[in-house]
N, C-alpha and C positions, 0 to 999 in steps of 0.2 A: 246595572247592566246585566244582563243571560247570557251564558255561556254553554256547554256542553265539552265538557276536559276528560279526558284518558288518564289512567295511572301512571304516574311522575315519581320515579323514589322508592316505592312500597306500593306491597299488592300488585305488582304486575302481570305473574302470575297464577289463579285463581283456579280451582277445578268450577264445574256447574253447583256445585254442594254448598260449596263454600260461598259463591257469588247471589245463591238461593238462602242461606244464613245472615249473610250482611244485608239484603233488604228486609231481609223480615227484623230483624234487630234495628237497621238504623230509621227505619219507616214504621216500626212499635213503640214502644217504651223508652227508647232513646234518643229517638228523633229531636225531640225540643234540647239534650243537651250537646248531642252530636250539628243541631243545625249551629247552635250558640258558642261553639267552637270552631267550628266551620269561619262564621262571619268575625271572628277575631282573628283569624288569620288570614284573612281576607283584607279587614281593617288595618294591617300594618300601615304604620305611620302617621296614626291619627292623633291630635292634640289633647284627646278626650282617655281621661283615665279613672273615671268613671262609669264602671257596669252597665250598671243600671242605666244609664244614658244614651251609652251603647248599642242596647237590645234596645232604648224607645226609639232613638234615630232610626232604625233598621227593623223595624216589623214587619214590610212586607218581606223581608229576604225570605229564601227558602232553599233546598236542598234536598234533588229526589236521585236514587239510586237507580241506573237503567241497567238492566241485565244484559250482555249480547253473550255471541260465545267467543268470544276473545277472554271473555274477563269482563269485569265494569268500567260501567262511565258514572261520574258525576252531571249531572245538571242541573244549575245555580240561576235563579233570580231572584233579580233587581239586590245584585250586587254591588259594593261600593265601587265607584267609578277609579279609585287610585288602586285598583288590585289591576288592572290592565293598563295597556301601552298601547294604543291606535287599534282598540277592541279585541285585543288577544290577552289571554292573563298572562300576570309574570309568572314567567318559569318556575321561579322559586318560591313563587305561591301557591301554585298548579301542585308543587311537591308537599308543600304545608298540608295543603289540602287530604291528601292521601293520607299522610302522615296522621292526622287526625282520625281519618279512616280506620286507618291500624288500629293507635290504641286507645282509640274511644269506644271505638263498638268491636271491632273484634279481639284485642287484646283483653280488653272487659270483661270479656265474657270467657275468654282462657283463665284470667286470673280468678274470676270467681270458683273456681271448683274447687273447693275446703280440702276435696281427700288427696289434692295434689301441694299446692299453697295452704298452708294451716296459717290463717289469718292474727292468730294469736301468739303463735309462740314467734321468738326474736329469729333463730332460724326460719321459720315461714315466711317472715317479712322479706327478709336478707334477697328470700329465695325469688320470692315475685320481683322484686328490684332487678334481679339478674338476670330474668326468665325477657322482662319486659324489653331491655335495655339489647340484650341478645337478639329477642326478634328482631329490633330497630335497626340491629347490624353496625348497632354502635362499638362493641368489644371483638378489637382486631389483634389476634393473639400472635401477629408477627411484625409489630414494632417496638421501638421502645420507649420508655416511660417519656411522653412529652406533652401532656396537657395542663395548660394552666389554667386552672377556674376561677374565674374574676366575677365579683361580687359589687355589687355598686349601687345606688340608687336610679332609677328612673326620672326622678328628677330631680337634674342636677343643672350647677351654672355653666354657662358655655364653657367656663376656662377649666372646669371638673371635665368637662366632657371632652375637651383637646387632650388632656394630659391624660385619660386614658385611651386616645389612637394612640399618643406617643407612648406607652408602655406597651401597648397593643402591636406596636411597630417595630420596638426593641426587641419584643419579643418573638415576631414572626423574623426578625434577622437570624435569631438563635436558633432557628429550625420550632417554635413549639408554636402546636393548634391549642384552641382558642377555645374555652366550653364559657358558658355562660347564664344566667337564667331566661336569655335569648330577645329580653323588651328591647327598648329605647336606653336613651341612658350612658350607664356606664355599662350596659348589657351590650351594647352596638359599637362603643366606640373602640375597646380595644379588637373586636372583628375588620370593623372599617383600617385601624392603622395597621395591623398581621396583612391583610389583603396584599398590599402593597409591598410590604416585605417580603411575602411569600413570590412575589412577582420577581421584587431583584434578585433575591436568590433563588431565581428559578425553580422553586418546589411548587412543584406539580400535583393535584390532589389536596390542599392545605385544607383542614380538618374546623370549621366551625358548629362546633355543637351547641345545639338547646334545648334545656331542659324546663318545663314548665308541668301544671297542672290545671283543669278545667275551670278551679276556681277564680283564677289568677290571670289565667291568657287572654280576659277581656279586657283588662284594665295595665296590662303589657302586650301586646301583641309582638308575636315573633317575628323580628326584623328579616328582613328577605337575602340577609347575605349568610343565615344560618343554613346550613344543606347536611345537618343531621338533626333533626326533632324529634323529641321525646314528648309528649307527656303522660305525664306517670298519674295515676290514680287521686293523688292528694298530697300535699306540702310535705307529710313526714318522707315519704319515699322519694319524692322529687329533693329533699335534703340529704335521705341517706343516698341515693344516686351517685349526688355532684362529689360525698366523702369516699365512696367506689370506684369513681374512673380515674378522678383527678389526681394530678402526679405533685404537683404545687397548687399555693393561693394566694392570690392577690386581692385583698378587699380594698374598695374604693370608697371616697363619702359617701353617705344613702343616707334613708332615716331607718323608719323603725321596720321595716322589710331586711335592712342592711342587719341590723341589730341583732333581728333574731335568727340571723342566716350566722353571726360572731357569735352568739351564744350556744346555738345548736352546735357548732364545731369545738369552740373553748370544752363544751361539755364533755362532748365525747373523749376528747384525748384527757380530760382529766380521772378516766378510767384505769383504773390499776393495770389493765392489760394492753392499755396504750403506751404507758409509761417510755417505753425505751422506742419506739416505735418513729420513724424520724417521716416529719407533716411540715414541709416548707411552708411558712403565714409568714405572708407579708402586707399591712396596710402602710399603704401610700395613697397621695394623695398631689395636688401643685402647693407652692409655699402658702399658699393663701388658709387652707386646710391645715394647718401642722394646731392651731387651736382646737380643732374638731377632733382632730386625732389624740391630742391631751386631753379632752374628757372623755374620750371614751375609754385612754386608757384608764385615768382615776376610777371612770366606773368601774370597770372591768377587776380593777384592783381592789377594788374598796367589797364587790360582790363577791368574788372566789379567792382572790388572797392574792398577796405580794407574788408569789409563784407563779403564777398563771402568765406575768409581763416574759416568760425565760420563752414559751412558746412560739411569740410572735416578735419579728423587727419592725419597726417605724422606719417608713423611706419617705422625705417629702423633697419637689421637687429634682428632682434626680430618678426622670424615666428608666437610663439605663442600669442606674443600681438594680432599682427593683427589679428588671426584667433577671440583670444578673445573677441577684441572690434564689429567685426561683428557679433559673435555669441550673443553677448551683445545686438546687435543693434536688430536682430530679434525677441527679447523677446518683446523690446519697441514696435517694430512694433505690433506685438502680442496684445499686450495689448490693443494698440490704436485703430486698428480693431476690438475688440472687444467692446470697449466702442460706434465706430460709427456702429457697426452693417453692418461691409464691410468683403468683401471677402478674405478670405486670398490667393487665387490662381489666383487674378487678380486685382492689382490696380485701381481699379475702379474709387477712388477719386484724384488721379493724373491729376493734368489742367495739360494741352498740348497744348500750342499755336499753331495755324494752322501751323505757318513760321518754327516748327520743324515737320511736318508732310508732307508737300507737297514735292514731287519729286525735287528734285533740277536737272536740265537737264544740266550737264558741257559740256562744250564748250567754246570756245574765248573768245565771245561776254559775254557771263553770268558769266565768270573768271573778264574778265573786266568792267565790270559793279557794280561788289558788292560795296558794300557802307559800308566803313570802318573808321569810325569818329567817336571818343570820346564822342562827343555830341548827339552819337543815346542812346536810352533806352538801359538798358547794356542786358536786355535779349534780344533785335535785335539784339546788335552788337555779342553778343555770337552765335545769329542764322548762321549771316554773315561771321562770321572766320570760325564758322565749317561748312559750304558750300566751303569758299574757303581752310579747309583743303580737304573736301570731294574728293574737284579737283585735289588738291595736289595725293590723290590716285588714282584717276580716269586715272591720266596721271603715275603713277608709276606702276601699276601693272594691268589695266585691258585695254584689247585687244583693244576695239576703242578708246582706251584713250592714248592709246601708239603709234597711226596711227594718231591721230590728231595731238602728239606735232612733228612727227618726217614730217607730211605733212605740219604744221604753223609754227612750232617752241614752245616755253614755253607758258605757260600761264602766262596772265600777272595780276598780283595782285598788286591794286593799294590801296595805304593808308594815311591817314596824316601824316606828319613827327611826329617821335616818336613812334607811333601804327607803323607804317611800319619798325620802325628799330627794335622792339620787336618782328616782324612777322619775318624778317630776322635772327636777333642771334638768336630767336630759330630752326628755319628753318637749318640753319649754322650750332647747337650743332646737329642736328639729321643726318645731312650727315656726320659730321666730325665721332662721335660713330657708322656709319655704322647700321645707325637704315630706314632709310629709303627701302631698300636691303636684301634682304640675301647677308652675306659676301664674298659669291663667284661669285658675278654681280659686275661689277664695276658701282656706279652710276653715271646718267648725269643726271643734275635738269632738271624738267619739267617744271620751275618755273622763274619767274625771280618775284624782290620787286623790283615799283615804289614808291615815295614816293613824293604826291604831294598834 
């Protein structure tokens, strides 16, 4: 379908400068990634979580910027026909849209400027995360600590995906919004159940965030009941983001996107300057999951040590525990922010080792290469699984990731004996439970475990 949309959300408005900058930026050099974000969030709700598949379904789409003096318009065709309702877009795709806007082409290009954001040091990073997250109008520095970031896979079994509205639900009773990495999934269901909650107890305004990144938003598309979106630059900051806003967590089943979203987090707080630092984790799951949840924790145990279990609860079956022990956890926060005189709409005091902030660039050679050995610091070696889970998704679900293994073959991930066998049976339980896929893809590993 064609349309012609106004700005929804973001960018409403524009000087002439500014609206003379966005077409020359998303109609040069940007176009083809700002069109192919565009048509992912357009696509919400598609069965297909496959890239690549994606952009071929959809080649004639397009996306030209009209200048007027109001501000801009979008005009879109031969769009997917499920982004409209009796030929009008959804509202909350209309705002996607913009959103995309923001910060794909103009954020982009804010963030680019070296002598403001220093791309390399760990301060530099921190700083574009906040910078970006601030434009979005995401960081409201007059409430208090209530977001829960819930983590889960995109494909999951229905009864994974009930039991996170019903914690989603428990937890919109509690008063707390809802951040996400904004797909399908367990990304939508605790939105869907908060909804409703948010309705009986009349809170007005109820707060669903998503955060995504360009690589990633075609093979998730952000579900249309998100009404803040982000995307950040690339997975390391769309990571360190969710550890900046979020007040509690809740991880649900997933596969290996889940995994290295547990790793990147276990990592960080295992920084000496996190130590005392108080980060509600809670995975739960319905009782059917409490096996899924016992390997992950032996992995988890077996890779950084017995200590690392003190960090996190297991809640299974028992929506209103979990909702409870995070709603629990944000008060602690609360309090502790207030004793150091910190922010509550931005973790300010969160270390972040550079090794979870820099760009990990997947490919063969940097698949093969990680350094996966017992005897590293266990917050490198947590750095280094969730790089080579990153790749793990990189080759599953996003477009040059799925042209390199099908032009090389798998990636090769290599490890000590013992660490590799624990890399593999988990690896093994997430294809066998049809967690790596949507269930209507048949999967082939991109992957293969050396063990040497």
């Amino acid at each position: 379908m064609d349309a012609t949309v106004t700005p929804e959300g973001s960018l409403e408005v524009l000087s002439q400068q500014e609206v003379q900058q966005l077409r020359h930026l998303g109609e040069g050099g940007m176009h083809e990634l700002f069109r192919r974000c565009c048509l992912a969030v357009l696509n919400s709700g598609s069965e297909v979580d496959d890239a690549r598949l994606v952009f071929d379904q959809h080649k004639n789409f397009d996306i030209e910027l009209i200048q007027q003096d109001r501000g801009i318009r979008l005009k879109v065709s031969n769009a997917p026909e499920q982004a409209f309702v009796d030929g009008r877009m959804i509202r909350g795709l209309r705002e996607h849209l913009f959103a995309v806007l923001r910060d794909v082409v103009y954020m982009r290009t804010v963030l680019a400027d070296t002598s403001v954001f220093d791309p390399e040091s760990s301060a530099g990073i921190t700083n574009s995360v906040f910078h970006a997250l601030r434009h979005a109008r995401i960081l409201h520095s007059n409430g208090d600590p209530n977001i829960a970031v819930c983590w889960g896979g995109h494909a999951i079994s229905r009864e994974e995906y009930d039991y996170t509205k019903k914690v989603g639900y428990q937890l919109g009773l509690r008063g707390m919004n809802i951040c996400t990495g904004c797909g399908p999934g367990a990304m939508k269901g605790p939105m869907k159940g908060a909804t409703i909650a948010h309705a009986k107890q009349r809170i007005v305004g109820g707060r669903y965030l998503g955060l995504t990144e360009p690589g990633i938003i075609a093979a998730e598309p952000p579900n249309a009941i998100v009404n803040e979106l982000v995307i950040l630059p690339d997975i390391e900051k769309r990571l360190e983001a969710f550890v900046r806003v979020g007040h509690s967590f809740i991880v649900f089943p997933g596969g290996v996107g889940t995994a290295e979203e547990i790793l990147y987090l276990l990592g960080i707080l295992l920084h000496p300057g996190n130590a005392d630092l108080p980060f509600p984790l809670v995975f739960s799951g319905p009782a059917s999951a409490a096996d899924y949840f016992k390997q992950i924790d032996r992995f988890l145990r077996f890779m950084l040590g017995e200590s690392i279990a003190s960090r996190y609860e297991i809640v299974t079956d028992d929506p209103a525990r979990a909702a409870h022990l995070a709603h629990q956890g944000t008060q602690v926060v609360k309090e502790y922010r207030q004793q150091q005189n910190d922010a509550y709409f931005f973790n300010w005091m969160l270390s972040v080792d550079p090794g979870f902030q820099h760009p990990f660039k997947v490919d063969h050679e940097s698949m093969r290469s990680l350094s996966l050995h017992r005897d590293l610091p266990s917050h490198v070696l947590a750095s280094n699984l969730r790089k080579a889970f990153s790749g793990i998704v990189t080759g599953n679900v996003k477009e040059h990731g799925i042209r390199m293994v099908e032009e090389q073959g798998p990636f090769e991930i290599i490890g000590e004996p013992g660490l590799a066998t624990q890399i593999s049976d988990l690896l093994k339980a997430f294809v066998a439970q049809k967690r790596m896929r949507l269930p209507t893809t048949e999967y082939k590993p991109c992957f293969t475990i050396i063990s040497r």
